[in-house]
C-alpha positions in Angstrom: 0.0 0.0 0.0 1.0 3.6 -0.7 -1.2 5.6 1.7 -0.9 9.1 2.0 -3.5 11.7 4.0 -5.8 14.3 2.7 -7.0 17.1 4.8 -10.3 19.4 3.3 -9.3 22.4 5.0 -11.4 26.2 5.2 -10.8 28.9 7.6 -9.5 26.1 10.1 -5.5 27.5 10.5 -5.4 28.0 14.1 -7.1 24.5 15.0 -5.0 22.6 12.1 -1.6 24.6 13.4 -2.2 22.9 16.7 -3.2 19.6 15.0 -0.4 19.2 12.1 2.5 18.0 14.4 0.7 15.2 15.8 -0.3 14.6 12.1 2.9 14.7 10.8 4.2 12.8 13.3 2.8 9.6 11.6 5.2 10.1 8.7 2.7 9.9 6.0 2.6 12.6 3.3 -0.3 14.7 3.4 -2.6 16.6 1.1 -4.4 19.9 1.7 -7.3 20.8 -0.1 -7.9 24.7 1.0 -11.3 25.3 0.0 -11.2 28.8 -0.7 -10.2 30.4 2.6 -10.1 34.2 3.9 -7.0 35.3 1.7 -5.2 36.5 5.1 -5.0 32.7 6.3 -3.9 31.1 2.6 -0.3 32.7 2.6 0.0 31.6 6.7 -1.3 27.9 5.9 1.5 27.7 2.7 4.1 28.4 5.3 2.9 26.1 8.0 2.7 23.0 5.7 6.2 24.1 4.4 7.7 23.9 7.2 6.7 20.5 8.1 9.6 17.9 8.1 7.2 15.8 5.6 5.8 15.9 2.0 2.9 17.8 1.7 1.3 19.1 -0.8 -1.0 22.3 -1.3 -4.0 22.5 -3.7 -6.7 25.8 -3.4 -9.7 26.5 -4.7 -10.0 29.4 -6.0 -14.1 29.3 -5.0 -15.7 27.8 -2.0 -17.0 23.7 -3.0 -17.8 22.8 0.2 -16.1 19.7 2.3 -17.6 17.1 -0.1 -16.0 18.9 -3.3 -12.3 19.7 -1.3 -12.2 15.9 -0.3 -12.9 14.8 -4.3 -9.8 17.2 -5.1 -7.8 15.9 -2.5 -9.1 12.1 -3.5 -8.3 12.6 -7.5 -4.9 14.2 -6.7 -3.6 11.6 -4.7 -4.6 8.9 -7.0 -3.1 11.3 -10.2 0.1 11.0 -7.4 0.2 7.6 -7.3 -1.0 7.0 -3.8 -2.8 3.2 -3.3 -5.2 4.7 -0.3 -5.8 7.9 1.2 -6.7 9.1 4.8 -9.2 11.8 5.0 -9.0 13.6 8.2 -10.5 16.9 9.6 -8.4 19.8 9.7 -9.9 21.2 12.9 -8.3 18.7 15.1 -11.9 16.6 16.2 -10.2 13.5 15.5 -7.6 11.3 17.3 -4.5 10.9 14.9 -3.7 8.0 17.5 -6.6 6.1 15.9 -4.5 6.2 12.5 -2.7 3.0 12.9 -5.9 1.3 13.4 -7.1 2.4 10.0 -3.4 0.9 8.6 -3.6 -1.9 10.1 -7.4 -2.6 9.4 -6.1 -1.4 5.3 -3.3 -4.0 5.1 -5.9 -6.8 6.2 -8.4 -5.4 4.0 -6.7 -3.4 1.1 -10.3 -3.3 -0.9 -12.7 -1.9 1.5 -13.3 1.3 2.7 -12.1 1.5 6.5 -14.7 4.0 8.7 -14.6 5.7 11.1 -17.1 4.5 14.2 -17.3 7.5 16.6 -17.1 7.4 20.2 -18.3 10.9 21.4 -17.3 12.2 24.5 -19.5 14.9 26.6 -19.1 17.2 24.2 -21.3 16.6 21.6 -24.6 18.0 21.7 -27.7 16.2 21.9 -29.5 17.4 19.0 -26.1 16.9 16.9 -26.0 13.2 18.4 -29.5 12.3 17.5 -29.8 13.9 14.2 -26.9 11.3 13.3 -29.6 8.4 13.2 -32.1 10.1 11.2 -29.4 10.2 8.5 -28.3 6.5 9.4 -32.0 5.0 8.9 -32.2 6.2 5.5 -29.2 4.8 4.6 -30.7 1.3 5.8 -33.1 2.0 3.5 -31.2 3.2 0.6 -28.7 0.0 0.9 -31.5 -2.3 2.2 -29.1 -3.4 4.4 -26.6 -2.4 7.9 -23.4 -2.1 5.9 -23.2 1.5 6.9 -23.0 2.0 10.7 -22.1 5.7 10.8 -22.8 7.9 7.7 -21.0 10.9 8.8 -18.2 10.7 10.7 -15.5 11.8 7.7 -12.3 10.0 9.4 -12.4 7.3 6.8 -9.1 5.3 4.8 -10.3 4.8 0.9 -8.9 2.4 -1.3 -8.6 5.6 -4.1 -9.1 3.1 -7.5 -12.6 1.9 -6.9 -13.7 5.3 -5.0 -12.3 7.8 -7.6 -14.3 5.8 -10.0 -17.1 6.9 -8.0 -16.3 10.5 -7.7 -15.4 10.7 -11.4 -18.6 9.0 -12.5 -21.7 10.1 -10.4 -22.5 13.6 -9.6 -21.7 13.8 -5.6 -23.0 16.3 -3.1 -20.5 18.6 -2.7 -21.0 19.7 0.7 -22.2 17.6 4.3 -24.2 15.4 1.8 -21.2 14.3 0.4 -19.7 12.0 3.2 -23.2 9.5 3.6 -23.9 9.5 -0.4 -20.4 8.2 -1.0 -20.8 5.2 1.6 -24.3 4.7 -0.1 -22.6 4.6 -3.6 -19.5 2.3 -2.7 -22.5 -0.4 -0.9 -24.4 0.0 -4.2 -21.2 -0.7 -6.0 -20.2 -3.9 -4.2 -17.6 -1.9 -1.9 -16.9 -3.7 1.5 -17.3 -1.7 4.4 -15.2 -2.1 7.8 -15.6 -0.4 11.3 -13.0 1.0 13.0 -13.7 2.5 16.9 -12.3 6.1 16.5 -12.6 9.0 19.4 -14.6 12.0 18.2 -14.4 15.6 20.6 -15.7 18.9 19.5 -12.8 21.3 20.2 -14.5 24.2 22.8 -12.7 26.7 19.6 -13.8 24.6 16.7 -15.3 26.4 14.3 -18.7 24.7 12.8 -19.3 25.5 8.9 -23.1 23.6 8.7 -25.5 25.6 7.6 -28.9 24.8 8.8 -31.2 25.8 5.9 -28.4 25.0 2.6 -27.2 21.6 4.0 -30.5 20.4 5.3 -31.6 20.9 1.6 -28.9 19.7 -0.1 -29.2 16.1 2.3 -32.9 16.2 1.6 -32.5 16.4 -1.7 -29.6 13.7 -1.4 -31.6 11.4 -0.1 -34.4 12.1 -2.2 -32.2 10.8 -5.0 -30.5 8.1 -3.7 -34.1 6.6 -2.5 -35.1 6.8 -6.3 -31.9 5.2 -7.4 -32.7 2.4 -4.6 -35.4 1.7 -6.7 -34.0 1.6 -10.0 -31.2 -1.1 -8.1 -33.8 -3.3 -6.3 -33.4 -6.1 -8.3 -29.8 -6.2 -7.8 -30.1 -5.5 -4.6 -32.3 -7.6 -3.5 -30.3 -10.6 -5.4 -27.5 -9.4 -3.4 -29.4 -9.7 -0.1 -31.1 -13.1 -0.9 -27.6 -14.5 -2.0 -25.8 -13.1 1.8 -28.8 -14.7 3.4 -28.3 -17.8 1.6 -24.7 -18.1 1.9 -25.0 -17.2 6.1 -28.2 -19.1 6.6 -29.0 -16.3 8.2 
């Protein structure tokens, strides 16, 4: 495997600045997808990644995408790079980079499925924010008919880049918060294995939130609203699919 990590990153350069040295730590090069940041943090993020000890690599937009279209950048160049797998990782430091080596390990075992992140919250996550999760989650059970996807949105995933840039390049994704549940729907409709991986999950008391209630509820409403229609167009197959796991598990 040639694994390397990519980072969506906007208006997140004090979190990331305290969060790159653990990152780097790991030894694995990185890729930074600034999605169009306040011009008076791009210059200050170029010199921060430069003066890591490791190969990183820059990319901007030059408009706002949202997180869903800086992770397909960051995906497409670093399987243009070469890279086998890639590491997608939050840039404001909610994740625990000591959970990286059980994504490695889970890759080498499993160098064709895509490796997700299972949250553990700690106090602070909200209750609304918790809950909301599962509203999300049951639609994927119905999208998929099945529980292959156990968490929808937590974005601390490994991909295997061959099979999911074909994805990216193919289908038209939602390029913000819809982005990170339609991709897990689309690799299970594809044949994609899924595998859990415990991670911790903490919402810094500084982290900056960029969900927007009324464009992102939209935008997953209207996600779902299409991936329930393309359910439909799939139920043969996936129903074919489900008979034949039954069969095989007696289960």
């Amino acid at each position: 495997m040639k694994v390397c990590i990519v980072v969506p990153h906007y208006d997140h350069l004090e979190q990331f600045r305290r969060f790159l040295p653990r990152l780097a730590a790991k030894g694995l090069p990185i890729v930074v997808v600034d999605d169009a940041s306040p011009a008076s943090g791009v210059d200050d993020l170029d010199k921060l990644l430069k003066a890591t000890a490791i190969d990183t690599t820059l990319v901007r937009h030059a408009a706002n995408c949202g997180k869903g279209g800086a992770v397909m950048t960051a995906l497409r160049t670093a399987h243009d790079a070469g890279f086998s797998h890639a590491l997608q990782v939050d840039a404001d430091g909610q994740h625990d980079v000591a959970d990286i080596d059980l994504f490695l390990q889970a890759a080498r075992e499993r160098p064709c499925s895509v490796i997700c992140g299972e949250p553990q919250f700690d106090e602070s996550i909200s209750k609304l924010r918790y809950y909301a999760r599962y509203i999300t989650l049951s639609f994927c059970y119905l999208e998929t008919l099945s529980f292959a996807i156990r968490d929808a949105l937590c974005g601390f995933r490994l991909y295997p880049l061959n099979s999911i840039t074909a994805i990216i390049n193919n289908k038209r994704l939602g390029r913000r918060m819809a982005f990170d549940p339609e991709l897990l729907v689309r690799a299970v409709w594809a044949n994609i294995s899924l595998f859990y991986v415990p991670v911790s999950v903490a919402y810094p008391d500084d982290g900056k939130s960029h969900f927007h209630y009324f464009r992102d509820n939209l935008e997953i409403s209207w996600m779902h609203t299409r991936l329930l229609a393309g359910m439909v167009i799939r139920l043969p197959v996936l129903l074919a699919r489900k008979f034949r796991r039954h069969k095989d598990t007696g289960r």
